[in-house]
N, C-alpha and C positions, 0 to 999 in steps of 0.2 A: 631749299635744304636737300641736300643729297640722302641716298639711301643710307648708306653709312652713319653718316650721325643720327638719322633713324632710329634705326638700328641699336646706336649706342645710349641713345633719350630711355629706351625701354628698360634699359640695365641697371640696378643698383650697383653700390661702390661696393668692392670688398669686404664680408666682413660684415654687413647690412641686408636685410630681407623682407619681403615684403609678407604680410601674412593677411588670409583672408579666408573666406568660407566656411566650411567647418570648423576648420584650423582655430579660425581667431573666436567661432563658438565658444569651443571649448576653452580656451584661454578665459576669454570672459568669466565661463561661469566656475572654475577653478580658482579664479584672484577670487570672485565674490562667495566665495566656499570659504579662500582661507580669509579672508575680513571679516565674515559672518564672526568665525571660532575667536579672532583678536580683539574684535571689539565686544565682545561678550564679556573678556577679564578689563573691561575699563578704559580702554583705548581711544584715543582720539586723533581724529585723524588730521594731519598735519602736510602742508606741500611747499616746498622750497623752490628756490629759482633753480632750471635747467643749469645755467651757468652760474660760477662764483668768481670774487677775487681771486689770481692763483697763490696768496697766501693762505684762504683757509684749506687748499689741498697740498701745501709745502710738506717741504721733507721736514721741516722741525715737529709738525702735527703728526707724522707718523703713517701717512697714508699712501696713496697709488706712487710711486715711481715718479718724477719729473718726465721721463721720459716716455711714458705709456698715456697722458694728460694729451687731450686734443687741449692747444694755446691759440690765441686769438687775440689781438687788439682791442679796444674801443677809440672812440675817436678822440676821448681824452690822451691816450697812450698806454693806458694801464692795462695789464695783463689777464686775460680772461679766462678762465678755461672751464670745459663742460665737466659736471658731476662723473669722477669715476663712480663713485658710491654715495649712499645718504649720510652716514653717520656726522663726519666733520659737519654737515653742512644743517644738523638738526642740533648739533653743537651748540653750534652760532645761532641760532635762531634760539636756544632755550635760553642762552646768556644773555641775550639781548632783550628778550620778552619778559623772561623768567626769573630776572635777575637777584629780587627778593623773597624769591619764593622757600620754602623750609617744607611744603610738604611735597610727598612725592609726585611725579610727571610723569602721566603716560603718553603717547603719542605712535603712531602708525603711519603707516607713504604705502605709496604705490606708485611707481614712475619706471623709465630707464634710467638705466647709465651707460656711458661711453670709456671706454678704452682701448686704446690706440694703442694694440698689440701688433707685432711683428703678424703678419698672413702667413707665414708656416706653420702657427701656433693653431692654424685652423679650428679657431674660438671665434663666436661673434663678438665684435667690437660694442655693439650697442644690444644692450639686454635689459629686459623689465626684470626688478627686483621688487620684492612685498616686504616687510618688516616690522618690528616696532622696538622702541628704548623707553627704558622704564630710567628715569631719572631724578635723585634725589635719593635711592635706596642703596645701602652697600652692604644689606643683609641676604645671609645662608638661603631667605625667603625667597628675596629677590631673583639669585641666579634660580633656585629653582621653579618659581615661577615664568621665567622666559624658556627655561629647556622644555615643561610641562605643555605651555600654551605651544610651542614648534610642533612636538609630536602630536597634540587635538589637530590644529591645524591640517596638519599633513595629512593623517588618517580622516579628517571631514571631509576634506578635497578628495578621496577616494585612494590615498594610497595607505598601503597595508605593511609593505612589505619593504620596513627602513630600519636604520639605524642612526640614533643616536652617538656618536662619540664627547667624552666629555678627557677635559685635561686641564692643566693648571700650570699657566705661565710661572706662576713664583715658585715649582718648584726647581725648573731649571737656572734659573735666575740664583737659585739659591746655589746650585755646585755650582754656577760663575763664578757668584762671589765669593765661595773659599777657596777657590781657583786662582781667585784673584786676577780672573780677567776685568779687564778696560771695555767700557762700552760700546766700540767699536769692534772689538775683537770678539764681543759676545754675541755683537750682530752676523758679523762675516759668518760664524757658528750656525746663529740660526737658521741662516738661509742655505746653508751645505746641508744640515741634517732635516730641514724642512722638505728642498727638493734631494733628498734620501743618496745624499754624496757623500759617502763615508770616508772615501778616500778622500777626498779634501779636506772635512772636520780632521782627520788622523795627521794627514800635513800642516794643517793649522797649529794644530795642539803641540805637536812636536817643533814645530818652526819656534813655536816662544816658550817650550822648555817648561810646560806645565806638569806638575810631580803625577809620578803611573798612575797613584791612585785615583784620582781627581782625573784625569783623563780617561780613564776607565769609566769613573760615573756618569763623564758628559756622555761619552759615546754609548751608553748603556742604554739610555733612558728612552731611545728608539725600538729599544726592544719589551718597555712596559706599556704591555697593550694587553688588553681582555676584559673578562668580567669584574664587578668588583671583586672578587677576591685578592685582584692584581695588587689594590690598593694597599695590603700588608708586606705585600715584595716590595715594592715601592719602598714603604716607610723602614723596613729592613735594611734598603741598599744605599741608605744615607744617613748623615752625622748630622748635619746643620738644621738646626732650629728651622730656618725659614722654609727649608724641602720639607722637614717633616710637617709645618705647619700648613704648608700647601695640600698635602696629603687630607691630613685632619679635616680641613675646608670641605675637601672632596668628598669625604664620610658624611660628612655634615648633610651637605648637598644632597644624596645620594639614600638618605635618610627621606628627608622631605619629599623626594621624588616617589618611593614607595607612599608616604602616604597621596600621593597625587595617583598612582595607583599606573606610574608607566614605566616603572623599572623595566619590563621586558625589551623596553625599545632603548635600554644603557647600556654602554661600554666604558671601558676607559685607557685614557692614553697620553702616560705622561712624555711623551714623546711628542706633544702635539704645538707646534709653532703655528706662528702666521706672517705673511706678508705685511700685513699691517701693525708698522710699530704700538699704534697708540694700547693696544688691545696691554692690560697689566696684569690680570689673575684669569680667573676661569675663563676657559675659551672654549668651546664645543661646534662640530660640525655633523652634519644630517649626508647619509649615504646610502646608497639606494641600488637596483639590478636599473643596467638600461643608460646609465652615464658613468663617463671615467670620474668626473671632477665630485665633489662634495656639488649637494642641492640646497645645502643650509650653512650659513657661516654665522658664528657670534661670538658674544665675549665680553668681559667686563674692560670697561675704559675707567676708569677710575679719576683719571690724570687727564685729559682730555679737553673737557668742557674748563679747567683752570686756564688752557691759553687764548679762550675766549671770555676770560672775565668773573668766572661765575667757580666756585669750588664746589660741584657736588661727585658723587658718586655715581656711575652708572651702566649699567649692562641691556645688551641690545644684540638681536641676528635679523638676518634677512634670508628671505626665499627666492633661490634663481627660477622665475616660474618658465624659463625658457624650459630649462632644464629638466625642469618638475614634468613637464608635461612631453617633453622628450623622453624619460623614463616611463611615465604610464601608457605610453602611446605604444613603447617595446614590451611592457610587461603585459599589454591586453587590456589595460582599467577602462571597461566603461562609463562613461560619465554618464550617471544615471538620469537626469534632471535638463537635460540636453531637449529644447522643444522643436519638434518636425514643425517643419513650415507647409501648410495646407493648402492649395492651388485652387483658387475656383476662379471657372474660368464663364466669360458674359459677352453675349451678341448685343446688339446693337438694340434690339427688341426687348430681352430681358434683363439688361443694365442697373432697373430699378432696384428687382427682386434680389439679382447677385449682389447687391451692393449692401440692402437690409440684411442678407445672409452673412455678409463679411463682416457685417457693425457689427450684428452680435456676437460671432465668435471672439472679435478683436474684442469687445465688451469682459469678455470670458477670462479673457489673458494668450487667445490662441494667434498664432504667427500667421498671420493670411494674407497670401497676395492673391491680389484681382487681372487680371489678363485676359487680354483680348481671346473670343475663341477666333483659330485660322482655321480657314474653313479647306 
């Protein structure tokens, strides 16, 4: 083997990285910080396959792009592709297990996921996500029970210094439809005003000759962001039942959350889309100093777990802990609870003794390696 392919054996693929030492320390004891705070509210933990069918990550389910999907063969023929995300795929597993079930389902992961972004985008392609989906519930309780348990989480894992945003798919859903936009046309919308393309939404809207006012409201709703107070602008700056009842929702929400006692870590923002169709009412995401992107995504799927079979209700986010730990690593957060590894080192002669000395510390819970002494 020549030096060059050497050379290139050493190298991850784009977009892939290796982690190790402290590094993956720390990692470790931040996933097991935020699992501690999730399975405290009832959580169970739950592990799906690496790979799925690539119907349950198609475009009619709502989820990653066809094109961002690492696809793959089996030797049947059939089309494979690795996990962009958990949700579809704890979907499928609750429809399938869960099928007659009436009371509610909790469930929790911890794994990666892959997606097969353009290298410009300078994102990791494969990233560990933490999360859990509460399933069977479609109450006010519900959502605020998943925003409450993020923010424990987050702050048990040692960050302090985040934010919550909360927002409500049905309320833009609602100026669509007295809009009277097509589902298509409402999509092309979301994803202009999602990645913050005004001029595109403004050509769209004018392209199909939507009435001033109603175009005014859609391109508005980019600009309903802040504390709750927002929430009465909001309900001021629209007619239709379904907006204002999205609103309401949020009250509701936002209600509950004070009594869970973390208003301080809420915003709101009815301007708040997603990439992912399946996501139908409340949607919230977690933002932080030290990363560009959201650290927390969620949302209620409602409509979801129906195309696997099963009719229930259900709201679920996950934790990008790449990310999580990229931001505490730039804001200073010590991880307190991080255990120093203790060197003791043995001749040939005192073997014995060093080694009764290693049992018991290792006895204790202490990290001890034994090494030769070089003389």
């Amino acid at each position: 083997m020549d030096i060059g392919m050497n050379k290139k054996l050493v190298h991850t693929p784009e977009g892939v990285r290796d982690i190790y030492g402290d590094e993956k320390e720390r990692k470790t004891i931040v996933e097991r910080l935020l699992r501690e705070k999730i399975k405290g509210y009832g959580y169970r933990d739950i592990q799906t396959p690496t790979f799925e069918y690539f119907d349950v990550f198609s475009k009619e389910v709502g989820t990653t792009p066809s094109k961002e999907l690492y696809k793959f063969f089996d030797k049947e023929g059939n089309t494979l592709v690795l996990r962009p995300d958990f949700t579809p795929s704890i979907a499928r597993c609750a429809a399938k297990y869960f099928l007659d079930e009436n009371v509610p389902i909790r469930f929790c992961y911890q794994g990666n996921t892959f997606t097969n972004l353009s290298s410009l985008q300078g994102k990791l392609k494969e990233v560990t996500q933490m999360g859990a989906e509460l399933i069977g519930d479609g109450s006010v309780q519900a959502d605020a029970e998943m925003i409450a348990m993020t923010i424990e989480a987050l702050y048990h894992a040692g960050l302090s210094d985040f934010q919550i945003s909360i927002g409500n798919l049905e309320y833009f859903k609602g100026i669509c439809a007295e809009a009277g936009l097509d589902e298509e046309t409402e999509l092309s919308l979301r994803e202009y005003i999602s990645g913050k393309n005004f001029f595109g939404a403004e050509e769209l809207l004018e392209s199909i000759s939507v009435a001033p006012e109603d175009r005014e409201a859609l391109l508005k709703v980019s600009e309903l962001f802040g504390p709750a107070d927002i929430l009465q602008t909001a309900k001021a700056a629209v007619s239709n039942s379904r907006s204002q009842g999205a609103v309401e929702r949020l009250e509701k929400v936002y209600q509950v959350l004070c009594e869970y006692g973390v208003e301080k870590y809420i915003s709101f923002d009815l301007g708040m889309l997603s990439k992912y169709n399946y996501y139908t009412g409340i949607i919230f995401k977690g933002y932080t100093y030290g990363v560009g992107d959201a650290i927390v995504k969620g949302g209620r799927y409602d409509n979801l777990l129906s195309r696997f079979g099963k009719d229930a209700p259900a709201i679920g986010f996950m934790i990008v802990v790449d990310d999580l730990l990229a931001a505490m690593n730039r804001q200073g957060v010590i991880i307190s609870s991080m255990e120093p590894c203790v060197r003791i080192y043995y001749t040939e002669s005192n073997f014995k003794e060093q080694l009764k000395q290693a049992k018991i510390m290792r006895g204790e819970g202490r990290h001890v390696e034994l090494l030769p002494q070089i003389r």
